[in-house]
Structure formats: structure tokens, C-alpha cells
C-alpha positions in Angstrom: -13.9 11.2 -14.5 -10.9 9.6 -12.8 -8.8 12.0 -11.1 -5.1 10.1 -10.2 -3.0 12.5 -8.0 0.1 11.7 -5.7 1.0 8.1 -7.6 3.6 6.5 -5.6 4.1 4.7 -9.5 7.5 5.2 -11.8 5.3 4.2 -15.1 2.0 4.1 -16.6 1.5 0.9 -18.6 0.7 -0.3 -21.9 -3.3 -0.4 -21.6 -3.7 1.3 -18.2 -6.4 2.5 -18.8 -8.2 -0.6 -21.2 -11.8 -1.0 -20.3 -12.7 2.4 -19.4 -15.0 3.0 -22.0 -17.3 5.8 -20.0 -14.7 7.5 -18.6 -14.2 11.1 -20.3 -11.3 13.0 -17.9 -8.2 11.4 -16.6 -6.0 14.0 -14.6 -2.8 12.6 -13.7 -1.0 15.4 -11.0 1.1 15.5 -8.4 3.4 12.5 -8.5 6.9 12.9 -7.6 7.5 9.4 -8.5 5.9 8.7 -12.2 8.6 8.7 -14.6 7.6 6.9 -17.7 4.0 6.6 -19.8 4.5 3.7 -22.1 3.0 3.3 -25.3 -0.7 2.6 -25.8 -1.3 3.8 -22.0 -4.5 6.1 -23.5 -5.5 4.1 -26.5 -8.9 3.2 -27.8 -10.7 5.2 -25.3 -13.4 6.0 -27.7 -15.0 8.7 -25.1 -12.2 10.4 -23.3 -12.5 13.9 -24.1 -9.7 15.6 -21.7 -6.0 14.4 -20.9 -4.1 16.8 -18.0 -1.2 15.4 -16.6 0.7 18.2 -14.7 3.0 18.7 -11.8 4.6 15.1 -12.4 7.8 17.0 -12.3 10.1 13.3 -12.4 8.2 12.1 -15.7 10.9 12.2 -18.1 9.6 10.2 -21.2 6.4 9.5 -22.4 7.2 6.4 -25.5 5.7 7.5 -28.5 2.1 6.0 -29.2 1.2 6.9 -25.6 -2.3 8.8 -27.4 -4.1 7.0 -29.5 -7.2 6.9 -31.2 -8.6 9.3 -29.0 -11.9 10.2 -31.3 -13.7 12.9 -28.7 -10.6 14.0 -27.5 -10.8 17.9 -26.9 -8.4 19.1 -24.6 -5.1 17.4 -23.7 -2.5 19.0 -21.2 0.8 18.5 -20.8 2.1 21.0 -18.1 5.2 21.5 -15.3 6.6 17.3 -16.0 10.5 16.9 -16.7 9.8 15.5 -20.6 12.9 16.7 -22.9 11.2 15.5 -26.1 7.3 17.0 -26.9 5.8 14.1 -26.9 4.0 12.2 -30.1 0.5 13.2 -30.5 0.1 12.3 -34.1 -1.7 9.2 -33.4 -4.6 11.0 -31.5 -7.0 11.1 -34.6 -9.5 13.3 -32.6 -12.4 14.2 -34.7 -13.3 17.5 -32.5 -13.4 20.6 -34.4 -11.0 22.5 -31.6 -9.1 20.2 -31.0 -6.1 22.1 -27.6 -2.8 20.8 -27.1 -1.4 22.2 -24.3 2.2 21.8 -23.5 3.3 24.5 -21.2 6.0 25.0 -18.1 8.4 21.9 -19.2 11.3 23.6 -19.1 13.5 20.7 -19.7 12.0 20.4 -24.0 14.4 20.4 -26.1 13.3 19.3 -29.1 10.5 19.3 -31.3 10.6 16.8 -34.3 9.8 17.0 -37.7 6.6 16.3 -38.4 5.6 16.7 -34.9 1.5 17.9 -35.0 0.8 16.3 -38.4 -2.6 14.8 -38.7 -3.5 17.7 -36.9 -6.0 19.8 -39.2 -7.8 22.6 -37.6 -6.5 22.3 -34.0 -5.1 24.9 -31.5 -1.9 24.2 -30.5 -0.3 26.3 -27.1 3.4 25.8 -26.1 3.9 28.0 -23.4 7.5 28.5 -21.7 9.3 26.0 -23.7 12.6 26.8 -24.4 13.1 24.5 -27.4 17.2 24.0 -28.8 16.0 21.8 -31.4 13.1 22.4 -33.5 13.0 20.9 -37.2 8.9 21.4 -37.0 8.0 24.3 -39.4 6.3 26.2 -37.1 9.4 27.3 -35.4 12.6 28.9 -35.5 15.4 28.2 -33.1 16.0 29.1 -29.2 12.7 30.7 -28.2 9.6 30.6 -26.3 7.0 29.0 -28.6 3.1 30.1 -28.1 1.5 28.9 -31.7 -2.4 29.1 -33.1 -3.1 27.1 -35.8 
């Protein structure tokens, strides 16, 4: 378990986390100066099985590809950060049963693209306070809260 709080980083890089084959919970929190995960920063990590990053209220993009082949992957959380854009978790390819996204309290979403949980097949999805203007996923309809069960 590596626990990451108060970062005085703007980005997470490609491969941050390469090597760290045992680990199986990062929790990225508290950083008022992360700003960016790039691509590939949580690939490959073939025992990870929880993701949180939350209260990183300056993260404003996470680059799509950031999660990726994540096999054990149960729980990832995505809470209180300043994303606009839900962030791609198509690449995950978790293999757990019940599978949770959590995206909850980023109040600056605004859009939810097409296509946006596919190759995700008996998950649970939670989006929680995210007033979304933009949503082309079928799950939605316009300019509401979202909270979604599949």
C-alpha cells in the first residue's frame, strides 16, 4: 500500500508507478499542487486492486490512457479534484467481477464522452454530484446529477 498525500508535484508521470509489482493501494490526497496525470502513470500494475485519488482539488486533466491494464483492479476513486472531462477508464481491462468506479464531488465535469465505460461488462458505476452539460454516453440525459448501477 503506498499512501501519497500533500505532493508538492504539478504531474504524475508516464510510468510513475513502473516496478511496483506488490503494491495493491495507491491513494493519492491532499495535494494542492498536482495538476496533471499523464498517460500510462497506472499501467501494467498487475496487482493493484484500489486507485483513490481525492481532495487534489488543482488536478485538472488526467491524459487519457492514465489506467491501464489494471487486471485486479476493484475499486477506483475519483473524488473532490478540478477534472472537467470524466476521465478514460476504458483501458482498465479489470477482470474482477464488481468492478466500482467512483467519480463523485468534481463539480467542474462537464462532459461525459461517447463510449465512455465501454469494456466495462458487469461493473458498478457511481457518479455522485456531477453536474454534467455534456453527456453523449447512453446512460444519461442532459444537465443532472448522475448516480448509475450497472
Amino acid at each position: 500500500s503506498r499512501s501519497l498525500t500533500y505532493l508538492p508535484i504539478k504531474l504524475i508521470p508516464s510510468q510513475a508507478f513502473r516496478g511496483l509489482n506488490e503494491v495493491i493501494k495507491i491513494e493519492i490526497s491532499q495535494s494542492d499542487s498536482l495538476e496533471k496525470v499523464e498517460a500510462n502513470a497506472f499501467d501494467n500494475l498487475l496487482n493493484l486492486s484500489e486507485i483513490l485519488i481525492q481532495n487534489t482539488k488543482n488536478l485538472v486533466y488526467i491524459e487519457p490512457g492514465a489506467f491501464r491494464n489494471l487486471p485486479r483492479l476493484k475499486y477506483l476513486s475519483i473524488c473532490n479534484t478540478g477534472i472537467r472531462k470524466l476521465p478514460d477508464v476504458t483501458k482498465i481491462f479489470s477482470s474482477e467481477f464488481n468492478f466500482i468506479l467512483e467519480i463523485c464531488d468534481n463539480l467542474h465535469i462537464t462532459t461525459i464522452p461517447e463510449n465512455a465505460f465501454q469494456g466495462m461488462n458487469n461493473e458498478s458505476i457511481t457518479l455522485v454530484r456531477a453536474v454534467v452539460r455534456d453527456c453523449s454516453c447512453v446512460m444519461c440525459s442532459h444537465n443532472h446529477e448522475l448516480t448509475h448501477s450497472v
